[in-house]
C-alpha positions in Angstrom: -0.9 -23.0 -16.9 -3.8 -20.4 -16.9 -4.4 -21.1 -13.3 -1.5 -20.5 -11.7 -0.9 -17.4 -13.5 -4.5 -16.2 -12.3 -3.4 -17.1 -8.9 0.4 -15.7 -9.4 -1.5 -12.4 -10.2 -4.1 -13.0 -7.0 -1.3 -13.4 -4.6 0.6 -10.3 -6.0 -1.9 -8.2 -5.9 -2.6 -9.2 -2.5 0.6 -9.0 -1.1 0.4 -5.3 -2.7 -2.7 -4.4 -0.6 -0.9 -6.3 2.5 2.4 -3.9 2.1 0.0 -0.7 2.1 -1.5 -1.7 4.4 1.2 -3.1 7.0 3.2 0.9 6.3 -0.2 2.6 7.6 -0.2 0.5 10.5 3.4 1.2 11.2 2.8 5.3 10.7 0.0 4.6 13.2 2.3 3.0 16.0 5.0 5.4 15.4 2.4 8.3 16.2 3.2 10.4 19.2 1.2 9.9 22.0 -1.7 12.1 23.8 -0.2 13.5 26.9 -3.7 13.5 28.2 -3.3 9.8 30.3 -7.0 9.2 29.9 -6.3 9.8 25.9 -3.0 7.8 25.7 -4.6 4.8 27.7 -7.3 4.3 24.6 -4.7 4.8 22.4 -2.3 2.2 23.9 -5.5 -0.4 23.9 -5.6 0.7 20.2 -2.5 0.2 19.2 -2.2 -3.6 20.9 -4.9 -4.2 18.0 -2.9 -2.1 15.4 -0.1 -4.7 16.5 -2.9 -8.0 15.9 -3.5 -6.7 12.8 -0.1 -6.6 11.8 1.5 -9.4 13.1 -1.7 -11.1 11.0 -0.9 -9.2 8.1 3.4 -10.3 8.7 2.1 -14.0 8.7 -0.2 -13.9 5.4 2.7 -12.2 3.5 5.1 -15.1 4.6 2.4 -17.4 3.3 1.9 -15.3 -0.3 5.7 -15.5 -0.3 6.0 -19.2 -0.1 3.3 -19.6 -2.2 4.9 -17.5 -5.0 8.4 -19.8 -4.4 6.8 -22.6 -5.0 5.2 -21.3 -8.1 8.7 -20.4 -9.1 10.1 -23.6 -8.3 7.0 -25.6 -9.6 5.7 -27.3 -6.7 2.7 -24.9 -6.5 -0.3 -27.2 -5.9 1.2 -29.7 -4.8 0.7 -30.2 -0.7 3.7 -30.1 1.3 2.9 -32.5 3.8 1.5 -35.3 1.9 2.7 -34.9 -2.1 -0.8 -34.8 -3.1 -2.0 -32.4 -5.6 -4.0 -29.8 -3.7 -7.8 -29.4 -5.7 -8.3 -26.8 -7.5 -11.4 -25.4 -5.7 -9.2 -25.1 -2.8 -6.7 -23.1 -4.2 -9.6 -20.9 -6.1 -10.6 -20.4 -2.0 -6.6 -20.4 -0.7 -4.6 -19.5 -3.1 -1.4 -19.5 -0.6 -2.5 -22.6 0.7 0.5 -24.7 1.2 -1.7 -28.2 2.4 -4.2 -30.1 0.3 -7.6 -30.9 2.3 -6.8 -33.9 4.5 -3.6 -32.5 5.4 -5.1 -29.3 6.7 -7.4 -31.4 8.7 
């Protein structure tokens, strides 16, 4: 199907971009400190976003990985809560989405 091979192609590419992304965050935190304390203390608050980010970023590649599964296993667009086949608009919007409408609700 067309669709899901745009899609296959969608999530790839973003789970590409998520992988870059995800090492610069980890050269980031593995950066040696300022020994200035004023210095260090901004760069602490910094990296506790650094870590948000990431641990976003862990959770949306978990989601593109499922997604892909269940392309590989042919249960993509189909919701797993329900069994209902998840709209296409949706998955134009959410591509990893794993619940149709109502179930997401």
């Amino acid at each position: 199907m067309p669709a899901t091979a745009s899609r296959r192609k969608q999530l790839t590419q973003r789970l590409s971009e998520l992988d870059q992304r995800l090492r610069e965050i980890e050269g980031e935190l593995d950066a040696p400190h300022s020994r200035d304390w004023d210095e260090a203390a901004v760069e602490r608050e910094g990296e506790e976003v650094l870590e948000g980010i990431g641990a976003a970023g862990m959770a949306e590649v978990a989601r593109i990985k499922a997604a892909l599964k269940r392309m590989d296993d042919g249960e993509y667009g189909i919701c797993v809560k329900c069994g209902d086949e998840i709209a296409g608009e949706r998955l134009d919007l959410l591509p990893a989405t794993p619940f149709c409408h109502s179930c997401a609700a």
